[in-house]
N, C-alpha and C positions, 0 to 999 in steps of 0.2 A: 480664762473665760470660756463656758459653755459653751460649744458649738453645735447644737441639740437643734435650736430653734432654726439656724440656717440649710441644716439639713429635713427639717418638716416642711420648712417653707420650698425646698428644691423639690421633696415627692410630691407637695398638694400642687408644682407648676408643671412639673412632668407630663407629657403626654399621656391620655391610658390606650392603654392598646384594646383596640375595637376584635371583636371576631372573626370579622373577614380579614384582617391583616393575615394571619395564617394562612389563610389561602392563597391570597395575594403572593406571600413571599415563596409559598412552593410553586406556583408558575412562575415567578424570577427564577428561583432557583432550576428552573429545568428550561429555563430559556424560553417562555413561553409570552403570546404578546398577549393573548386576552383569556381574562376568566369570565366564565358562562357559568353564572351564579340563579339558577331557575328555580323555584318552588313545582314540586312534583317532579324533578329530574335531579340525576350524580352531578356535582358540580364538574365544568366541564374544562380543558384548556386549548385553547388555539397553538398546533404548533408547527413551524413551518404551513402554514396556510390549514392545516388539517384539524378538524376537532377531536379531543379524545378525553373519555372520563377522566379526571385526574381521580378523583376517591372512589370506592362502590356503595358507598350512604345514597340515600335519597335526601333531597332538603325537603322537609314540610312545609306548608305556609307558612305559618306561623315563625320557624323559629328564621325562614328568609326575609321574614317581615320586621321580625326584632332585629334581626342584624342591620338590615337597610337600614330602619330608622336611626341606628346609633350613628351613621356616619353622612345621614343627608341634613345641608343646611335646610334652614327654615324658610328659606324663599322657594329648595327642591322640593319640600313636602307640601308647598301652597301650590307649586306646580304640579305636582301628582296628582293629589285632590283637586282641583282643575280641570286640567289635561290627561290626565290616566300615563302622564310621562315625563320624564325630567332630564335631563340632562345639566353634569356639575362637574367638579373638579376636587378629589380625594388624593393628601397627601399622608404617607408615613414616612413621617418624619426622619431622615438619614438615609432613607432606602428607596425611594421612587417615589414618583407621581401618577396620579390614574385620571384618567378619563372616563367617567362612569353615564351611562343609561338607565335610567328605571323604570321600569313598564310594567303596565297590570298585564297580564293575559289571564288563561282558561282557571287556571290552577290557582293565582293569587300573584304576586309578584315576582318579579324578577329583575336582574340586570347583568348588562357586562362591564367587564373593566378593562381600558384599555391601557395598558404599561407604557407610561411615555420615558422615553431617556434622559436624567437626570443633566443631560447636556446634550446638544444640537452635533450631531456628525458635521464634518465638513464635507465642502465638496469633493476634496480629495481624498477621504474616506471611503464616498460612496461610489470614487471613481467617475468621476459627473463628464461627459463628453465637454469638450469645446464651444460648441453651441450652447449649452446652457450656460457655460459660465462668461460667456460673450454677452449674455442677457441682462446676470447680473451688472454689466456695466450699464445697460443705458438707461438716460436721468429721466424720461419721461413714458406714459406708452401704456398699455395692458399686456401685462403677460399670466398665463390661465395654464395649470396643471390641472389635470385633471387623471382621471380613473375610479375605479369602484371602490366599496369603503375595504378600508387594509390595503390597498396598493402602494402605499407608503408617500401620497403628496402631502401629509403634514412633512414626514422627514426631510423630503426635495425642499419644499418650500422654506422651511427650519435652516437647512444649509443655504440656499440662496442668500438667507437674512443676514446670518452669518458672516457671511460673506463684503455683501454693502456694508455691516455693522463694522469690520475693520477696516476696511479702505475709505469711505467719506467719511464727514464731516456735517453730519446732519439731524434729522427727525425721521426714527420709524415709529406709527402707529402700527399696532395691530387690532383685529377688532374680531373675537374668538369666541366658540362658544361649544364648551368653557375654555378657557385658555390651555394650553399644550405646555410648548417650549416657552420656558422663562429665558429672555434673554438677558443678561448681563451688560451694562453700558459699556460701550467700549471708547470707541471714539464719533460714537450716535447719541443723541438721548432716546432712547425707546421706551415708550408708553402704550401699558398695553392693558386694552378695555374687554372686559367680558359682558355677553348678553345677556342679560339677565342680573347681573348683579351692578354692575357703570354703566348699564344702556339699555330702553327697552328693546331695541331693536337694530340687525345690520343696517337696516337704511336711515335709522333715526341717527345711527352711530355716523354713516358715514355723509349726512350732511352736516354733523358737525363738524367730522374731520376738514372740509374743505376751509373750515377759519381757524381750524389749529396747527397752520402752519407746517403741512407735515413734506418732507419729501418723497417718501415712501409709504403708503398705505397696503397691509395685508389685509386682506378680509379671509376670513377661516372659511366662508361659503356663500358664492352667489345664488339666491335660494329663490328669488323673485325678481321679478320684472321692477319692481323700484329699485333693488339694491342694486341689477344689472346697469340701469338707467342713469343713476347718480356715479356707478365705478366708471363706466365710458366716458363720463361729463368730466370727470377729476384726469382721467387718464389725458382726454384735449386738455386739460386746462395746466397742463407740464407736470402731473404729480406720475410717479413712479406707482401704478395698481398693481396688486398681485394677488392672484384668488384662485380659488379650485371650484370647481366640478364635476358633478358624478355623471360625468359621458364618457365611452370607450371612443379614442379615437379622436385627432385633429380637428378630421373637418366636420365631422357630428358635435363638433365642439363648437364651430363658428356658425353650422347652422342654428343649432340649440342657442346660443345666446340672439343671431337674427328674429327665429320664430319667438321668442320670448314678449317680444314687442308688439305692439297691434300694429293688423296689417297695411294701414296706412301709415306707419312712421317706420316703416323696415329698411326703406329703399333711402331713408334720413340715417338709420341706422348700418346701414351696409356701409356707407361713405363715410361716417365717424368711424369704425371699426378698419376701414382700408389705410386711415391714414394713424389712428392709436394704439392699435394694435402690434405687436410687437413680437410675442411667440405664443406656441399651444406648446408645450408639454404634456403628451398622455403615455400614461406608464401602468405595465403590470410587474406582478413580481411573482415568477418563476422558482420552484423550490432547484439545488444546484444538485449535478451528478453525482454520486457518490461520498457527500459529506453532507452533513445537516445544514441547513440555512438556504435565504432564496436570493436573486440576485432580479435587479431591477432590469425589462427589457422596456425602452424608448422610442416613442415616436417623436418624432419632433419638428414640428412646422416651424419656417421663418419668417415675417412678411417681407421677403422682396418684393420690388416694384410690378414682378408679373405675380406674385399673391396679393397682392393689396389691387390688382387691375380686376384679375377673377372675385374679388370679395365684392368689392366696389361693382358691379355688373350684375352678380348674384347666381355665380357660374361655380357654386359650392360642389356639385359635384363631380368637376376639373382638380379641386387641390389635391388629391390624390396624386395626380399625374406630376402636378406641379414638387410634387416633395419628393417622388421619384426622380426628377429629374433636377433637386435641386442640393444634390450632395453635396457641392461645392462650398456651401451657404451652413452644411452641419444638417440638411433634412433628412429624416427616414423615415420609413414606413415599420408599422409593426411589425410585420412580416420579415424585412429584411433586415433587423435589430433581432428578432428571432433565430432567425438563419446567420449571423454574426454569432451570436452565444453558443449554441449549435457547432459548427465550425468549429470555433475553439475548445468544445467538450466541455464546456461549462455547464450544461444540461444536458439531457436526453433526449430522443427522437419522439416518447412519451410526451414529455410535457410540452414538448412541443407544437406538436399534433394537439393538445388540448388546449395550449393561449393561443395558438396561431387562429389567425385571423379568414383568411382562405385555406379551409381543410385541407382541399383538394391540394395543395403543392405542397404537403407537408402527410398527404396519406401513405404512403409507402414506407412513414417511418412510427405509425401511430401505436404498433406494438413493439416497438426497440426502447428495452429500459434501461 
C-alpha cells in the first residue's frame, strides 16, 4: 500500500517557515533576548542588556512590512490599522516563543521580538532570596513586582507561579497581554486568558475573574486605575493577586498605585492597601563581572505591622527607612542588594555606579571595570 498520500498530507500540515524565523533563531543562537526588526535600520539584537547590529543590511519598508504581515494574526492587523500598534504572541514551532510589538513609526513599520523561555526558571534557578519565596506561600493579599521593561519581572513572576503551581491545590488565572510563560497543569488547573484574543480588556478580564473561582490571579500589567481598583477589591476579598509595574523602586510603587486613585478615595485606598497588601518586589538586572550574562539585583519591601502603619497614615516617604531597618523580615534597598553583588564580585564598580540608586555612595567606584 502507497504511502505517497500520507506523506503530501504531512508537508501541506507542516508549518512553513516565515522569514523572520531566521532571525529570530540567530539571536537564540548567540543568546540574545530581543530582535529589533525596524524598516530604515540593520536588524538589531539585545544582548546582555546592550543593543548591537546583528546583520549590516538595511531592512526597507516594504520588504519589513511583507515579513510582518506573514506572521500577524488577523485581530494584530485590525489592531495596527486601528491603533498604528499591536501587540501578539509568535510561536516557532520546537524552538521558542516570541513576544512581539508592532509599531508604524517615521520610516514605515517595525517591531521587536521578545524570546520568552520555552519553560518558566524556578525559584532556585534564579536563586530567589527567602523573602520572595516566603510570599509565594501566602493564600491571600497583593503582591506587585515591578521594574522597567527587560528587568526580568515576567521571569520572577513565571517562577513564583511555578512555584504555587506545585505545592497547592488549586485555580491559577492569568490574564496577559499576549501570553508569555505557558504553564503546564501540575497539581493547579491554570487558565490562562489573553487580551485581545479571550478579553477585551485587563479590567473586563478581571471582574470576571472574581466568579471564576480562582485562587490566584496574575495580571501581566496594572495599566489603569480600574484594573488597579478591581486587583485591591479581589486581593480583600482572599484571592491571591499578583501583578507588575513599570516603577523603579518599592515605595514609588505604593505611591503610584495610591495616586492612581482620585484624590478623594486615596485615604479609602491607603487602608485597603495597609491591610492586602503583602510585598513590592522591584528588580534591575545588572550585566555580571567578567562572563556574559546579567544577574538580578532586588529590593524588596514586606508589609509588617510598622509598613502597613506608614502605608495606612500615608507616610510613603518613611518606607524607605522602614526596609532598611527591616532585614529581619527579608527587606532591602536597592542600593544595599547592589553593594551585596559588589561584594561578592559578581559585578563591577562600573555597573554599579550606573544601577545604583544614590550615586554619590557608589562614586568612587564609577570607573572600576
Amino acid at each position: 500500500m502507497s504511502t505517497e498520500p500520507n506523506v503530501a498530507s504531512a508537508a501541506a500540515t507542516a508549518p512553513t517557515p516565515r522569514r523572520i524565523d531566521e532571525y529570530l533563531k540567530e539571536v537564540l543562537s548567540k543568546n540574545g533576548s530581543d530582535l529589533h526588526f525596524i524598516a530604515g535600520d540593520p536588524p538589531r539584537i539585545r544582548l546582555f542588556g546592550e543593543l548591537h547590529p546583528l546583520r549590516n543590511e538595511t531592512l526597507s519598508p516594504a520588504f519589513v512590512e511583507e515579513v510582518l504581515r506573514e506572521i500577524m494574526p488577523r485581530a494584530a492587523v485590525q489592531r495596527l490599522e486601528e491603533k498604528h500598534g499591536a501587540d501578539f504572541a509568535y510561536i516557532i514551532p520546537g524552538v521558542s516563543r516570541f513576544r512581539v510589538n508592532v509599531m508604524r513609526h517615521l520610516y514605515g513599520l517595525g517591531c521587536v521580538c521578545r524570546a520568552i523561555p520555552s519553560k518558566a526558571l524556578t525559584l532556585d534557578q534564579l536563586n530567589m532570596p527567602d523573602a520572595v519565596r516566603n510570599l509565594c506561600k501566602v493564600n491571600s493579599g497583593l503582591i506587585l513586582v515591578t521594574g522597567k521593561t527587560g528587568s526580568g519581572k515576567s521571569t520572577t513572576l513565571a517562577a513564583m507561579i511555578d512555584d504555587i503551581n506545585l505545592r497547592i491545590k488549586g485555580h491559577i488565572l492569568t490574564i496577559e497581554d499576549p501570553i508569555e510563560f505557558v504553564h503546564s497543569r501540575r497539581n493547579c488547573l491554570v487558565s490562562q486568558r489573553e487580551v485581545g484574543n479571550h478579553t477585551p480588556s485587563f479590567s473586563e478580564a478581571l471582574h470576571s475573574a472574581l466568579r471564576e473561582d480562582p485562587d490566584v490571579i496574575l495580571v501581566g500589567e496594572l495599566r489603569d486605575y480600574e484594573t488597579m481598583s478591581i486587583a485591591v477589591t479581589a486581593a480583600e476579598m482572599g484571592i491571591l493577586v499578583m501583578g507588575t509595574l513599570h516603577t523603579n523602586g518599592a515605595a514609588p510603587t505604593v505611591d503610584r498605585m495610591v495616586n492612581a486613585f482620585p484624590a478623594d478615595k486615596q485615604a479609602h485606598v491607603r487602608a485597603m492597601l495597609s491591610t492586602s497588601l503583602r510585598g513590592v518586589i522591584s528588580q534591575q538586572l545588572i550585566p555580571r563581572a567578567g562572563k556574559p550574562g546579567r544577574v538580578a539585583a532586588l529590593e524588596i519591601l514586606v508589609n509588617t505591622p510598622a509598613v502597613a502603619n506608614l502605608i495606612r497614615q500615608g507616610k510613603l516617604d518613611q518606607l524607605e527607612n522602614a526596609m532598611l531597618t527591616g532585614a529581619a523580615h527579608g527587606m532591602k534597598v536597592m542600593d544595599s542588594a547592589i553593594s551585596e553583588l559588589l561584594d561578592k564580585g559578581t559585578i563591577n564598580g562600573k555597573e554599579a555606579y550606573k544601577k545604583a540608586i544614590n550615586k554619590q555612595k557608589f562614586e568612587a567606584l564609577k570607573d572600576v571595570g
